[in-house]
C-alpha positions as CSV (number, residue, x, y, z in Angstrom):
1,X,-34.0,-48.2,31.6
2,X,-37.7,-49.3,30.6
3,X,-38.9,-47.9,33.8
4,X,-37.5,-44.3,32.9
5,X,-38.8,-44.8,28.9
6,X,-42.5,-45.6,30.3
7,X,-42.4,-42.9,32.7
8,X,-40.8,-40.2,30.6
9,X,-43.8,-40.7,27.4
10,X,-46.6,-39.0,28.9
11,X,-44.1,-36.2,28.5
12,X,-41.7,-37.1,25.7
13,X,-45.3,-38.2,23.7
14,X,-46.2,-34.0,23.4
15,X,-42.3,-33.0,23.1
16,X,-41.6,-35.0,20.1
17,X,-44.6,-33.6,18.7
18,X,-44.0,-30.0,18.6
19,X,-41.1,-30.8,17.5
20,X,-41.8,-32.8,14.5
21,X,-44.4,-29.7,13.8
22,X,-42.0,-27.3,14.3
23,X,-40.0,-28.9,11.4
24,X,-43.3,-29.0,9.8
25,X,-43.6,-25.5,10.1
26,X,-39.7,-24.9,8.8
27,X,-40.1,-27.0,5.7
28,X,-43.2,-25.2,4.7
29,X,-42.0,-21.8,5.0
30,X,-39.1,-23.1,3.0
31,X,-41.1,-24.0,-0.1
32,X,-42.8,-20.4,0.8
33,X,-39.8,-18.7,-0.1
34,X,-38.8,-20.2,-2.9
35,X,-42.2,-22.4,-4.4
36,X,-40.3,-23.5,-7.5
37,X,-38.4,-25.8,-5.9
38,X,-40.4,-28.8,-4.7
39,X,-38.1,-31.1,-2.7
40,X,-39.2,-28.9,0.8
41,X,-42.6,-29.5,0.3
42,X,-42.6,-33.5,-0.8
43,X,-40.7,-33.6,2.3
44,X,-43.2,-31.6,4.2
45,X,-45.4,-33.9,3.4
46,X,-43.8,-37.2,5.1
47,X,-42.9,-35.2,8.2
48,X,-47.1,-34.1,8.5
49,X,-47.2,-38.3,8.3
50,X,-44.7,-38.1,11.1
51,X,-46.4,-34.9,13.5
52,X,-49.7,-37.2,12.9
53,X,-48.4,-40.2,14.1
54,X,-46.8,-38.6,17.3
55,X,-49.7,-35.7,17.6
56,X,-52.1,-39.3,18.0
57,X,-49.9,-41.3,20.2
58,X,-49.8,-37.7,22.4
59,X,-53.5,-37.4,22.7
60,X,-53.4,-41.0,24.0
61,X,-52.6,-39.9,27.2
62,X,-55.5,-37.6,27.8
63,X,-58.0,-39.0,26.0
64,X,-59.4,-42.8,27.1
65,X,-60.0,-45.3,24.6
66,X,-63.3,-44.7,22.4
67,X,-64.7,-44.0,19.1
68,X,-62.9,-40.6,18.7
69,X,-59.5,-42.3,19.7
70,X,-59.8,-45.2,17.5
71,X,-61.0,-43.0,14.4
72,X,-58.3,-40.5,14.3
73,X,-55.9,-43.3,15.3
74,X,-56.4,-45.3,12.1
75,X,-55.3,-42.2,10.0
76,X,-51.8,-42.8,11.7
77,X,-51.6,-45.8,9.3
78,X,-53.5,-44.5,6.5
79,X,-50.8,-41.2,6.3
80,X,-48.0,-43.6,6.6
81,X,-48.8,-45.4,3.9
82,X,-49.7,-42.5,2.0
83,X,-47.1,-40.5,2.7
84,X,-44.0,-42.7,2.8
85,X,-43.5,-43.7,-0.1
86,X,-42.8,-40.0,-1.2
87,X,-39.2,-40.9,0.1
88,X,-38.8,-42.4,-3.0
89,X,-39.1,-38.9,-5.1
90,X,-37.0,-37.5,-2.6
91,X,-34.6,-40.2,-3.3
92,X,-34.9,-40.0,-7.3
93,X,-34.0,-36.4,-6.7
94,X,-30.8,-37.0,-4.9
95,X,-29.9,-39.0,-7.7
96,X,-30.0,-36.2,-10.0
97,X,-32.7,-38.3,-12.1
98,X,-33.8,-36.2,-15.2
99,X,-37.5,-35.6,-16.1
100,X,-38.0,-38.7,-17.4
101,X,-36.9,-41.0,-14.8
102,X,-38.4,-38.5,-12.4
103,X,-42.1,-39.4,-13.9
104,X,-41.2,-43.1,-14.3
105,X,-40.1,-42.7,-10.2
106,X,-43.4,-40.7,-10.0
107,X,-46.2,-43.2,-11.4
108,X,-44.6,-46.0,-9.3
109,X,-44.4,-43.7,-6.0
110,X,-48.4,-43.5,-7.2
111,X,-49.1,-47.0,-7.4
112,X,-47.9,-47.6,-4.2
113,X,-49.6,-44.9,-2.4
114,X,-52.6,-46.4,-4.0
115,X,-51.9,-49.8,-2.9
116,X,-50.6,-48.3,0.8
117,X,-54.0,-46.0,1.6
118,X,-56.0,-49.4,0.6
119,X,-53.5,-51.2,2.9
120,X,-54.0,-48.4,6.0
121,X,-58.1,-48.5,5.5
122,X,-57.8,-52.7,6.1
123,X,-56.0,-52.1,9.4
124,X,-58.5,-53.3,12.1
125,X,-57.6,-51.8,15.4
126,X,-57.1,-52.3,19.2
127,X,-56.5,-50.6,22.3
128,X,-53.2,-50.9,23.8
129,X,-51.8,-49.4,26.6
130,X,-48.2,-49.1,28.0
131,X,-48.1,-47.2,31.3
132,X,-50.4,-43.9,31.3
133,X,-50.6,-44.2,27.3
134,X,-53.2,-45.5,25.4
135,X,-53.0,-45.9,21.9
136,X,-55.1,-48.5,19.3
137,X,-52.4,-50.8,17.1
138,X,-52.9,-52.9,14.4
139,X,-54.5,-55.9,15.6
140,X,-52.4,-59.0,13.5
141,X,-55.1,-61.7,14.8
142,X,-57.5,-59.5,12.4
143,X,-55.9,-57.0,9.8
144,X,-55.3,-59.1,7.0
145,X,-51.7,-60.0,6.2
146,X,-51.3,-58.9,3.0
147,X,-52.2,-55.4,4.5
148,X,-49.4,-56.3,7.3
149,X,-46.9,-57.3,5.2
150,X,-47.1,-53.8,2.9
151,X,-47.2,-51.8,6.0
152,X,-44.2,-53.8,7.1
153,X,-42.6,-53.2,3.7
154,X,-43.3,-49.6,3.7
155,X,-41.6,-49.6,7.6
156,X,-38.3,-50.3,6.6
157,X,-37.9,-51.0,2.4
158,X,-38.1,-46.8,2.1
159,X,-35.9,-46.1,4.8
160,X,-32.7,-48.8,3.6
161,X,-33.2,-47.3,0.0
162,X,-32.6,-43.9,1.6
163,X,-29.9,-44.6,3.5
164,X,-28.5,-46.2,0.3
165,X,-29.1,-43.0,-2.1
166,X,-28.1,-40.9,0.6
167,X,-24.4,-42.4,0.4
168,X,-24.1,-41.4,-3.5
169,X,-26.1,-37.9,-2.1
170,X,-23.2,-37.7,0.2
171,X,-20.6,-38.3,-2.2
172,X,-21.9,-36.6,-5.2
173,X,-23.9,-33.6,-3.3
174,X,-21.4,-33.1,-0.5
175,X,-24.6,-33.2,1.6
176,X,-24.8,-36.3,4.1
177,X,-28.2,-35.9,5.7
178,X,-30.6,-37.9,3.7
179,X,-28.2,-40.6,4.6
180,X,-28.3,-39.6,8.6
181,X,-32.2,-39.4,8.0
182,X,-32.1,-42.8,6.7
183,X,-29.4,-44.6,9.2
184,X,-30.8,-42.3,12.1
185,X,-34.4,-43.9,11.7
186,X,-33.2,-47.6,11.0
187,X,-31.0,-47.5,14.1
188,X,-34.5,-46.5,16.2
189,X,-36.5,-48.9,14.7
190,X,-34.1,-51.5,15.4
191,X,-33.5,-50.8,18.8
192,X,-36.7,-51.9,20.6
193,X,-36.4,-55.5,19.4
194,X,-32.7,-55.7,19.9
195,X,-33.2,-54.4,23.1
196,X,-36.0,-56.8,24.2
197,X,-38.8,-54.3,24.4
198,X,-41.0,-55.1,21.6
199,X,-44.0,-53.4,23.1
200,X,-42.3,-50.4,23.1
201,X,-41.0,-49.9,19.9
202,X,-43.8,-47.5,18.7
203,X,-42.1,-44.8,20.9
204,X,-38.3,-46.0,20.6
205,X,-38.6,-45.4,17.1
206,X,-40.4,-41.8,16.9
207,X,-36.8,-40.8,18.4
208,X,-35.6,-42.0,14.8
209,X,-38.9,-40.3,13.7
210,X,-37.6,-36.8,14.7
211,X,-34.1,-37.2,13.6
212,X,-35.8,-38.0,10.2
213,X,-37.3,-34.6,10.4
214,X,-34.4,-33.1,11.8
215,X,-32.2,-34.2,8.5
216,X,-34.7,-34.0,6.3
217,X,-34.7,-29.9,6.9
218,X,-31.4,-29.9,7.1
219,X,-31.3,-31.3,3.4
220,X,-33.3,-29.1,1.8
221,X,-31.7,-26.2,3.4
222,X,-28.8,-26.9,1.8
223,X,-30.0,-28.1,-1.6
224,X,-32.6,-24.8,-1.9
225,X,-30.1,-22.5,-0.7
């Protein structure tokens, strides 16, 4: 089985990203159609966090390690982040917050996109390379930890609160898929270090990563109908 994942990313790496910008592309010409409501385009926002993240792991197998790979790369950490934490307002809204709460959620969400873009500019990179991909990761011998341990928080802390909103989404809304967005993504993320293959978790989770995108349209297609 790790023989067929290693061989299949040169391939998989540019497949998951035109698909995660073809949900792009479908969110945004959502909130074209209908601009007043905003839930298509804060979720927009985290899936162009998402297209990044693949659309750099992608270029990794054609361009070699350098200065050009390295500097795009660290905006894959800088956008997550950044752009994260938005599950939050997309949470608040599956809630049925009111205005109030809403801006409450809001200057929160703010403080910790603050404190996450501070968090991706600390990451110090290096190149690693799994089969025909080269990519640059955090280096943990030199990234400071507190900027590991937010990036680490922001990895999964988002993604258990959404699974958990998404269950009173489900049950309030009739709408399941923040919840499948949420539990799809965790089950990913999980399964490179249950499986053994911690080296290849960056890829076993962008799986997650796309069924994040998947639900996430799916959502707001039914909310903004």
């Amino acid at each position: 089985m790790r023989d067929v994942l290693i061989g299949s990313m040169p391939v998989m790496l540019w497949v998951l990203t035109v698909l995660n910008g073809l949900f792009l592309g479908l969110l945004l010409s959502m909130y074209r159609k209908n601009p007043e409501k905003k839930l298509s385009l804060i979720m927009a926002l985290v899936v162009f966090g998402l297209f990044y993240d693949s659309l750099m792991l992608a270029l990794g197998t054609v361009l070699p390690a350098g200065g050009l790979l390295k500097s795009l790369s660290l905006f894959r950490f800088v956008f997550h982040c950044a752009l994260i934490p938005l599950t939050f307002v997309i949470c608040a809204d599956a809630l049925g917050f009111g205005a109030k709460a809403k801006k409450v959620v809001w200057i929160l969400t703010g403080i910790v996109i603050v404190i996450g873009i501070a968090a991706g500019f600390a990451t110090v990179l290096s190149p690693a390379q799994v089969g025909n991909v080269v990519r640059y990761a955090s280096d943990k011998t030199l990234t400071p930890g507190w900027s590991e341990g937010i990036q680490n928080g922001l990895s999964y802390g988002p993604v258990v609160i959404m699974m958990i909103c998404g269950i009173i989404a489900w049950v309030k809304r009739k709408n399941p898929h923040l919840f499948l967005a949420g539990l799809l993504m965790f089950v990913f993320a999980a399964l490179g270090p249950a499986t053994g293959n911690f080296d290849l978790i960056f890829y076993i989770s962008m799986f997650g990563e796309l069924f994040m995108t998947l639900f996430f349209w799916l959502y707001a297609k039914k909310e903004e109908k």
